[in-house]
C-alpha positions in Angstrom: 194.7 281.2 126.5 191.8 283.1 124.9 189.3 281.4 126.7 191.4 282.5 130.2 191.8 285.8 129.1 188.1 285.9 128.1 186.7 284.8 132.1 189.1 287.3 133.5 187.6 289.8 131.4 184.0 288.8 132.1 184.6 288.6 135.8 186.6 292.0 136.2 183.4 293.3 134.2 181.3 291.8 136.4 183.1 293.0 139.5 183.4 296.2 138.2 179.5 296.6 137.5 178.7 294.7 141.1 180.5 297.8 143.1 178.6 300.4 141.4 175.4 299.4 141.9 176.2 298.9 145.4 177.9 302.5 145.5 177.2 304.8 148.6 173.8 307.0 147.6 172.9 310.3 148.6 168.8 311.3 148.8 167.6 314.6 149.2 163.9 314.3 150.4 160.7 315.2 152.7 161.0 312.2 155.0 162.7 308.8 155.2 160.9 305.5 155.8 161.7 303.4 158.9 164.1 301.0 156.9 165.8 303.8 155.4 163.9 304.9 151.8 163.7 308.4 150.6 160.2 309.7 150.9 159.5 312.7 147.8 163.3 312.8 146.7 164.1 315.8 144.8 166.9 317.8 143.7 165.1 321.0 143.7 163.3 321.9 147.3 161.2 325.2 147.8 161.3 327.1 151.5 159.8 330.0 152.9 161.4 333.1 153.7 162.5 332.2 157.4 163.7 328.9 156.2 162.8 325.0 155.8 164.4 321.6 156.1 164.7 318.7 154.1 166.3 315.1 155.2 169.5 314.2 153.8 169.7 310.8 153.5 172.9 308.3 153.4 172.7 305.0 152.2 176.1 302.6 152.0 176.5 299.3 150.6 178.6 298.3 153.8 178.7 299.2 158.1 179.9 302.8 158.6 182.1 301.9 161.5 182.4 305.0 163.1 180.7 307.1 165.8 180.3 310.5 164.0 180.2 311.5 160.8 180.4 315.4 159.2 178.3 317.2 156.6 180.1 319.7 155.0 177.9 321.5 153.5 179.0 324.7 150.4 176.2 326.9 148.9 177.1 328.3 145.5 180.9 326.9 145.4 181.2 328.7 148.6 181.6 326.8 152.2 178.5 327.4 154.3 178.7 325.0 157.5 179.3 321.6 159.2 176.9 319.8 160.7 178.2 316.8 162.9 176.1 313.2 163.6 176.0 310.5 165.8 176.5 307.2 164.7 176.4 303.5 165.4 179.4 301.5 163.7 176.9 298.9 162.1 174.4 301.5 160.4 174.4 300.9 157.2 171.9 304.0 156.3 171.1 307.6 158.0 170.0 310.4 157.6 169.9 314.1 159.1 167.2 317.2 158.6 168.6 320.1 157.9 167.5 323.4 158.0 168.4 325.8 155.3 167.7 329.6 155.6 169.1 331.0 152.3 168.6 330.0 148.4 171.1 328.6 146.2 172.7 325.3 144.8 174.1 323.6 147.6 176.4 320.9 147.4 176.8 318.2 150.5 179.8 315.7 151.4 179.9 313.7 153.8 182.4 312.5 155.8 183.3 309.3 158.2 185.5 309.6 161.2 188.7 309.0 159.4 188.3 312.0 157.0 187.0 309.4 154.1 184.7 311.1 151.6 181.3 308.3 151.8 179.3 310.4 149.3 178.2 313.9 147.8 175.6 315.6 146.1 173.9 318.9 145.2 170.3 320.2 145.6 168.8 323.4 144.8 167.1 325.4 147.2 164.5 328.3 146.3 162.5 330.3 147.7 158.5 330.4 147.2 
């Protein structure tokens, strides 16, 4: 009986560990290779006074399935915008440049077509 309850305990652990290193990432970066790397990721980016962009990047551990997903975008706990994207059900990664015109910590979640959350993250954006 201790030898059963042993596997199950390895193999739930084992599970358990498998789904998060296959969780859904977030990059926030200058450019994206063609098979979907981060190129100069950073959590702090620095713009000029009329603006810059940066990519934001999604990477899943599974096919998006839908046609568009949603950025929703808040800058200093406050909502900012929503940018919209066109998909392919089997891409598995993508990304979006986005332009930001104003300083502050921004915080980004993303969403599928069914209103699922796929990932979020924050990046700070200063001026030079």
């Amino acid at each position: 009986m201790k030898k059963i309850l042993s596997l199950t305990i390895l193999a739930l652990a084992f599970i358990a560990l498998s789904q998060s290193a296959n969780a859904q990432s977030i990059y926030f970066c200058e450019d994206v290779t063609g098979d979907g790397y981060p190129i100069t990721e950073s959590s702090v980016f620095n713009i000029g006074r009329d603006g810059g962009y940066l990519n934001v990047l999604v990477r899943l551990p599974y096919e998006v399935a839908c046609r568009s997903v949603r950025f929703e975008i808040y800058r200093n706990g406050e909502y900012d915008n929503t940018i919209y994207m066109d998909t392919e059900k089997s891409w598995v990664w993508f990304y979006k440049q986005i332009t930001f015109y104003k300083s502050g910590n921004f915080s980004v979640y993303v969403y599928d077509c069914f209103d699922y959350m796929l990932t979020s993250g924050s990046v700070k954006i200063q001026f030079r």
